[in-house]
Residue, then its C-alpha position, 0 to 999 in steps of 0.5 A: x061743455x068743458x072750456x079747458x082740457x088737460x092734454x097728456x100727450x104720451x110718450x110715443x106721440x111726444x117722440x116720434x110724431x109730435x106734429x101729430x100731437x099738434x094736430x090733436x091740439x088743433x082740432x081739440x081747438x077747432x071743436x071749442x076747447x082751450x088746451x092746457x099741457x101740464x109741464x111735469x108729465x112723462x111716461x104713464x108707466x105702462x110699459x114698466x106694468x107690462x113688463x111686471x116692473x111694478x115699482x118703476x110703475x108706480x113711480x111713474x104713475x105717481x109722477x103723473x098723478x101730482x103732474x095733473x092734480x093741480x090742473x082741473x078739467x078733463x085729462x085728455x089722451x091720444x091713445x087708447x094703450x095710455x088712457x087704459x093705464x091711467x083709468x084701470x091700471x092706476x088703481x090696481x097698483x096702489x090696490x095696498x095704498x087707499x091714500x094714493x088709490x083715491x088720488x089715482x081714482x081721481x084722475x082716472x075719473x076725468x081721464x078720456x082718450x081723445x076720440x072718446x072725449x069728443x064724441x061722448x063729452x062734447x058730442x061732436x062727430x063732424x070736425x069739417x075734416x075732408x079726405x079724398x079716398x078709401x079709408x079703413x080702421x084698425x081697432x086697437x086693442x087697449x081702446x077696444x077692450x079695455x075702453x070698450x070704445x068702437x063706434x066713437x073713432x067710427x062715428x067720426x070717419x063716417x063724418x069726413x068728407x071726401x072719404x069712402x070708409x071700408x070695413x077692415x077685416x078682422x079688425x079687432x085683431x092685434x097688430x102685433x105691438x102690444x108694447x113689450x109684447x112684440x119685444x118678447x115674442x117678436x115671432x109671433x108679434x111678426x105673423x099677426x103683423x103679416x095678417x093685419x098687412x093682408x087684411x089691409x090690402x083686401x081693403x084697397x083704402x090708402x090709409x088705414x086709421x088708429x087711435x094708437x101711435x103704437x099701431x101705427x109705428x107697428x104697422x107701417x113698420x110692417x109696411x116699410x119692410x114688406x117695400x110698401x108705402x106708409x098707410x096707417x095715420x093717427x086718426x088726429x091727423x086725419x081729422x086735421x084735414x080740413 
C-alpha cells in the first residue's frame, strides 16, 4: 500500500471549497495515508483544452508535469473532470513532442481520482463515515466516461452509516456544466440542469453526491435559483463525517 500520495487539489476545490479540500486530506488521513501537496501546481489546463486553446493548454500542462515530477508516489485528484485531463488529455497534446509525451505518460500512469484511488488501490469501502438520511448520486460525466468509474463512489455510499442510498434517475446524464460548455450554450446548459434538479426530487434524498465540485457548483447553483436549498456535496465531505 502507498505510504505518500501526491494530492493536486484543482483549481475549483482550491477556490471555491477548500474546506472540501481539507476533508480529502482527512479522510485520505484516516484510510493510513501520509498526504503530500506539491507547492508549484495550478490550473491542469483543461478548461483552455476545451475551449480549443491548445497552447495555453500546453503550458499549463507542462507546469503540472514538472510540479509532480519530483514528488513520487500516487497523484491523487478530487475530481473525475481533472483526473481525466491528466490521464487522457496530456498525451494528446504533446502527441508531435515524444519527449514530453512520455513524461506526460508518466504522471498520467500514477494519477488516480480520489474515490478510485481508495477503492482499487487501497481497497477500503467503509471509511466509519455516517449520514443520517436519504442520499443520491450524480454521476458525472468525465469520471463516468472518461474514467469509466461507477461503482467506486457507489461502493463507498453504500458503506456510510446512518444513509439510505436512492437511485438518482437518469444519473448519467449531464448536469449541464460541462466547463465552458455551459459558458457557451448557456440555454441548453439551463434545460439539462432544470432535468437533473427534477430527477433530484423524484429522489426525496437530502443530499445528492458527486465527485465534481464543478457539479456541485452547477447544481446548487440551480437549486439556489430555483429558491431551493443547497444538496449537492462533494462525496469528501460526506465521507468526512464520522
Amino acid at each position: 500500500m502507498p505510504t505518500t500520495v501526491q494530492l493536486f487539489v484543482t483549481c475549483i476545490l482550491d477556490t471555491l471549497y477548500p474546506e472540501t479540500g481539507e476533508a480529502v486530506v482527512r479522510v485520505l488521513e484516516r484510510a493510513g495515508v501520509r498526504v503530500s501537496f506539491p507547492p508549484n501546481q495550478t490550473c491542469c489546463g483543461q478548461p483552455a483544452f476545451n475551449a480549443g486553446l491548445r497552447p495555453q493548454a500546453r503550458k499549463m500542462a507542462i507546469q503540472t508535469i514538472c510540479a509532480f515530477e519530483p514528488y513520487p508516489g500516487p497523484v491523487v485528484v478530487p475530481s473525475g473532470s481533472c483526473a481525466a485531463m491528466i490521464r487522457h488529455s496530456y498525451a494528446e497534446l504533446f502527441s508531435d513532442d515524444p519527449k514530453w509525451k512520455a513524461r506526460a505518460l508518466a504522471l498520467a500512469e500514477r494519477t488516480y481520482e480520489f474515490s478510485e484511488f481508495l477503492v482499487d488501490v487501497l481497497g477500503i469501502t467503509d471509511l466509519k463515515a455516517r449520514w443520517e438520511g436519504k442520499i443520491s448520486y450524480h454521476s458525472s460525466c468525465h469520471l463516468l466516461r472518461d474514467l469509466g468509474v461507477d461503482w467506486q463512489p457507489r461502493a463507498l455510499l453504500a458503506e456510510i452509516h446512518g444513509a439510505e442510498f436512492i437511485e438518482l434517475p437518469q444519473t448519467s446524464d449531464c448536469c449541464g456544466f460541462g466547463g465552458v460548455f455551459s459558458v457557451e450554450h448557456p440555454e441548453i446548459s439551463s434545460e439539462m440542469l432544470k432535468r437533473k434538479i427534477a430527477n433530484i426530487d423524484l429522489t426525496g434524498a437530502s443530499v445528492v453526491v458527486s465527485c465534481d465540485a464543478g457539479c456541485v457548483t452547477n447544481i446548487n447553483g440551480g437549486l439556489h435559483r430555483m429558491k431551493k436549498p443547497p444538496r449537492a456535496k462533494h462525496i469528501a465531505d460526506i465521507l468526512d463525517k464520522v
